[in-house]
N, CA and C of each residue as an Amber inpcrd file, in Angstrom:
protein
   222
 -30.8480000 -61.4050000 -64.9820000 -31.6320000 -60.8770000 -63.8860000
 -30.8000000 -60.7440000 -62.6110000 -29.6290000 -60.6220000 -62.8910000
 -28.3810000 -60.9080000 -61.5790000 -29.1980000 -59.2990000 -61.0680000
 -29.4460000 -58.5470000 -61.6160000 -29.3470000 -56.7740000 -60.7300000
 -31.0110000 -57.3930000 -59.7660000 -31.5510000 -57.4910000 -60.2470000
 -32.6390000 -57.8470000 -59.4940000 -32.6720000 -58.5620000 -58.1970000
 -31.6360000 -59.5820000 -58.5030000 -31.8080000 -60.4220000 -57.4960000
 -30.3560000 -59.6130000 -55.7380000 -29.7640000 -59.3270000 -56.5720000
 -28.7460000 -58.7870000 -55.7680000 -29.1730000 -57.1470000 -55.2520000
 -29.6210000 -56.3530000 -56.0490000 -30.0010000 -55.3140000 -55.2250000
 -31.5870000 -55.0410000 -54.8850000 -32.5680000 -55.8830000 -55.2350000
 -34.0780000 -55.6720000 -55.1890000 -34.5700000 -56.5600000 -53.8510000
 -35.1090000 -55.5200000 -52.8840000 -35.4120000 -56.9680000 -51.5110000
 -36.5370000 -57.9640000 -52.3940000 -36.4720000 -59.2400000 -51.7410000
 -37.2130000 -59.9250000 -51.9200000 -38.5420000 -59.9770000 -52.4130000
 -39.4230000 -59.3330000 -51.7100000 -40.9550000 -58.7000000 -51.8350000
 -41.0610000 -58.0810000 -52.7970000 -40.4510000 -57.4330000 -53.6150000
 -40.1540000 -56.5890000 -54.5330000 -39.6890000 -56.8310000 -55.9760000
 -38.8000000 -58.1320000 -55.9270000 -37.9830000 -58.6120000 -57.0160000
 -39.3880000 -58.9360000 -58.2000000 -39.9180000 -60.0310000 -57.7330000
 -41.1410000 -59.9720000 -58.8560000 -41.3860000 -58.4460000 -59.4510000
 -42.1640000 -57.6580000 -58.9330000 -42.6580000 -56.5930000 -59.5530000
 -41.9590000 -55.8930000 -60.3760000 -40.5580000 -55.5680000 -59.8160000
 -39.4490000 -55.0480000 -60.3840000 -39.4130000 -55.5570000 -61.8280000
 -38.7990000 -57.2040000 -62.0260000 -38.9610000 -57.6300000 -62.8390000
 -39.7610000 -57.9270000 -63.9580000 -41.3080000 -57.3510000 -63.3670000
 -42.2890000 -57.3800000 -64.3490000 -42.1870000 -55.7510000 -65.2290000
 -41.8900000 -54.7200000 -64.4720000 -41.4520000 -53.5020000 -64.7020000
 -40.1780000 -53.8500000 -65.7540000 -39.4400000 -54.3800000 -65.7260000
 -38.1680000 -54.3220000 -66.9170000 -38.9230000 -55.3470000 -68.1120000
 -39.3720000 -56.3200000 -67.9030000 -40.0380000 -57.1680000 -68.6270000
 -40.8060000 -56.3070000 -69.5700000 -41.6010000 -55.1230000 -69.0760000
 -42.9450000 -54.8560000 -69.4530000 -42.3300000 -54.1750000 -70.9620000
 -40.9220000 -53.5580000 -70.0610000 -40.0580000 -52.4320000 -71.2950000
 -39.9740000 -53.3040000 -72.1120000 -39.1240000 -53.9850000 -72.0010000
 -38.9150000 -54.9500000 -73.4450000 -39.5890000 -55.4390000 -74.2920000
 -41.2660000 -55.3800000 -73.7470000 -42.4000000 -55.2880000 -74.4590000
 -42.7670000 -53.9620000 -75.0280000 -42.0360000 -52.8510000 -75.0170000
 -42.6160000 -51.7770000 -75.3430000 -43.3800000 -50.7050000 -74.7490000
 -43.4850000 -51.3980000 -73.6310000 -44.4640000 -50.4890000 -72.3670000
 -44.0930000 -50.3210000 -71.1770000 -44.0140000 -48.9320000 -71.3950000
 -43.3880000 -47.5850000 -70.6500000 -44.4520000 -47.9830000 -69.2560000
 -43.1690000 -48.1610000 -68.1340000 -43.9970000 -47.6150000 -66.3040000
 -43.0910000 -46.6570000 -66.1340000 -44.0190000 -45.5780000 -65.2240000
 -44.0980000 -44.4620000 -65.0440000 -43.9920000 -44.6030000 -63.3280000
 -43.1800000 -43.7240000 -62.5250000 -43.4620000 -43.4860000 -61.4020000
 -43.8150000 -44.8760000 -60.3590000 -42.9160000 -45.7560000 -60.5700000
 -42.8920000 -47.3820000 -59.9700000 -41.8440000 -47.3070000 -58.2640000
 -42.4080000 -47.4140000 -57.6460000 -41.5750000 -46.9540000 -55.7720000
 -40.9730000 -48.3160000 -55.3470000 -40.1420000 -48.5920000 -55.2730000
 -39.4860000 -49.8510000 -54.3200000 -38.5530000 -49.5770000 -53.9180000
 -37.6530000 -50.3330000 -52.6580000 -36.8810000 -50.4640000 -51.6770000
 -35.3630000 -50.9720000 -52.5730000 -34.4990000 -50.4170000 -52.8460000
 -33.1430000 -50.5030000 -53.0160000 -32.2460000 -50.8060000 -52.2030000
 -31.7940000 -52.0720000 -52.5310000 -30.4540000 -52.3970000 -51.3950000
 -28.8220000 -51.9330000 -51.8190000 -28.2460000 -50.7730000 -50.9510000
 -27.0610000 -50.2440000 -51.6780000 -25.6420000 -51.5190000 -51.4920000
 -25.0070000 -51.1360000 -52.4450000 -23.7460000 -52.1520000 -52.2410000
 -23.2250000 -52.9530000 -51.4220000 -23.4950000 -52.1720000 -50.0730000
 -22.7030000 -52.7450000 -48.8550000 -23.7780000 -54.1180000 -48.0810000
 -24.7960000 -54.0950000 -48.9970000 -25.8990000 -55.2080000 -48.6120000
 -26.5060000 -54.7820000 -47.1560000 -26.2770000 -53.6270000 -46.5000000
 -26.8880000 -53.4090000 -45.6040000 -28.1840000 -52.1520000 -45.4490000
 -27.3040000 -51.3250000 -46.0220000 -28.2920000 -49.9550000 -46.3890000
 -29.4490000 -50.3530000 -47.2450000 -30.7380000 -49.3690000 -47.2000000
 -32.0070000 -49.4410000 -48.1390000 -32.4490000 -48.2380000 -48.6170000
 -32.6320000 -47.4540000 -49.4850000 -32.8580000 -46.4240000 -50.0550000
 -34.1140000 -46.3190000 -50.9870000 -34.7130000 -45.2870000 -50.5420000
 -36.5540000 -45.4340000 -51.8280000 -35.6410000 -45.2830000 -53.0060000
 -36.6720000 -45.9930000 -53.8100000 -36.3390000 -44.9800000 -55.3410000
 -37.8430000 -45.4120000 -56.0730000 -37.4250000 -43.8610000 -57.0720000
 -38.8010000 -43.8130000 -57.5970000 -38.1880000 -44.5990000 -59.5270000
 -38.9140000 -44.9210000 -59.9800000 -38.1440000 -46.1950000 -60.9250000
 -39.0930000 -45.4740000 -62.3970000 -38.4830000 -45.1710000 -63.3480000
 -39.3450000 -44.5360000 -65.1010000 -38.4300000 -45.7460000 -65.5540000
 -39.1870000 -46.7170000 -66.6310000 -38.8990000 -47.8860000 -67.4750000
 -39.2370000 -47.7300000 -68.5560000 -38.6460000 -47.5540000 -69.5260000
 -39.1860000 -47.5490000 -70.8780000 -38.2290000 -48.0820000 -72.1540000
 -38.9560000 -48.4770000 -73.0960000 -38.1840000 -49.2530000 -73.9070000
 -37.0390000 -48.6620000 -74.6940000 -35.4790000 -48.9110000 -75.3690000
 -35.4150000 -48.7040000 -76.0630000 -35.1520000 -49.1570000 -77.4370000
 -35.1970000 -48.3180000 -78.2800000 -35.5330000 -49.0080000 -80.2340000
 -34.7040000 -48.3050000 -80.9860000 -34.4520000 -49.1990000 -81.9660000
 -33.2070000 -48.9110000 -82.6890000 -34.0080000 -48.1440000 -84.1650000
 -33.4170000 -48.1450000 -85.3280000 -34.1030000 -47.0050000 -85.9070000
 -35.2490000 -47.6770000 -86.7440000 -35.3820000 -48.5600000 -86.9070000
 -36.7140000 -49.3250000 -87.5490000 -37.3100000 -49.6780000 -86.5500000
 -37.6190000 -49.1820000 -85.1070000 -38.2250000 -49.0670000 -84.2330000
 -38.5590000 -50.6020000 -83.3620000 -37.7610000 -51.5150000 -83.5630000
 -37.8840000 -52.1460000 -82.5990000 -36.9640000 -52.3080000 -81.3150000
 -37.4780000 -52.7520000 -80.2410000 -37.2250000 -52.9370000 -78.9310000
 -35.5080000 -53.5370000 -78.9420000 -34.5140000 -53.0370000 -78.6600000
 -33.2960000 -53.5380000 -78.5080000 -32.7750000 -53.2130000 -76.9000000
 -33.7370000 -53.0070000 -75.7960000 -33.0060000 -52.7440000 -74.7170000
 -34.0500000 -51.8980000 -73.9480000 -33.5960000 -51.3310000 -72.6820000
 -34.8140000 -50.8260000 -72.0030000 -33.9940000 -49.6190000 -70.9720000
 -34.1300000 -48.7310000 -71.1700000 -33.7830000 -47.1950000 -70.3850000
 -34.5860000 -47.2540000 -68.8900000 -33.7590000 -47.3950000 -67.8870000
 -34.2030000 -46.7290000 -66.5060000 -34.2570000 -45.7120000 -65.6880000
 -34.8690000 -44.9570000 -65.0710000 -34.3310000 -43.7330000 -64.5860000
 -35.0120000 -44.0270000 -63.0150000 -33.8810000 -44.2870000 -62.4130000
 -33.9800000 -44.7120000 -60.8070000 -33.6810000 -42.8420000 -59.9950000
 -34.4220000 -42.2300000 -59.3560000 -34.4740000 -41.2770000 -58.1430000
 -34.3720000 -41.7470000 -56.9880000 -33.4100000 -41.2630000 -56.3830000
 -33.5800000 -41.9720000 -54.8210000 -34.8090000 -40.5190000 -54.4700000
 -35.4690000 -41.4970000 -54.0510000 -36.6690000 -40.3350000 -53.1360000
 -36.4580000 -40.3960000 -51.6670000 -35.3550000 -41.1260000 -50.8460000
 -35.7540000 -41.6470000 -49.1020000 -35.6320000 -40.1030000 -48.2660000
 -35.8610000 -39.8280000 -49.0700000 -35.6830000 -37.8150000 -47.9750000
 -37.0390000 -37.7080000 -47.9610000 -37.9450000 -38.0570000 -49.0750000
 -39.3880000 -37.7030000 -49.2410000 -40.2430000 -37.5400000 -48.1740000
């Protein structure tokens, strides 16, 4: 959970984490908004967050696909 804790503000880290959690259960979030902290630990950037599981060919859960958008222009 090192990415969570290092780039997710505080307020946020739970949910986040329930969002990657949920994948690894198999269940896809859709369209999830939180605050991104970029590298330099100072900057914050939206992003819009798609989580979903992925499965190997007898279809179970081996990992979880993210697709982070920065939206902060929105």
């Amino acid at each position: 959970h090192h990415l969570t804790s290092q780039f997710i503000t505080e307020d946020f880290r739970a949910s986040v984490q329930e969002v990657l959690d949920r994948a690894l259960q198999g269940k896809e979030t859709a369209n999830f908004e939180f605050p991104l902290v970029t590298k330099d630990g100072h900057s914050r950037v939206e992003v819009l967050l798609n989580a979903t599981a992925r499965r190997d060919v007898e279809g179970r859960v081996v990992g979880v696909v993210g697709i982070g958008q920065d939206i902060t222009a929105r």
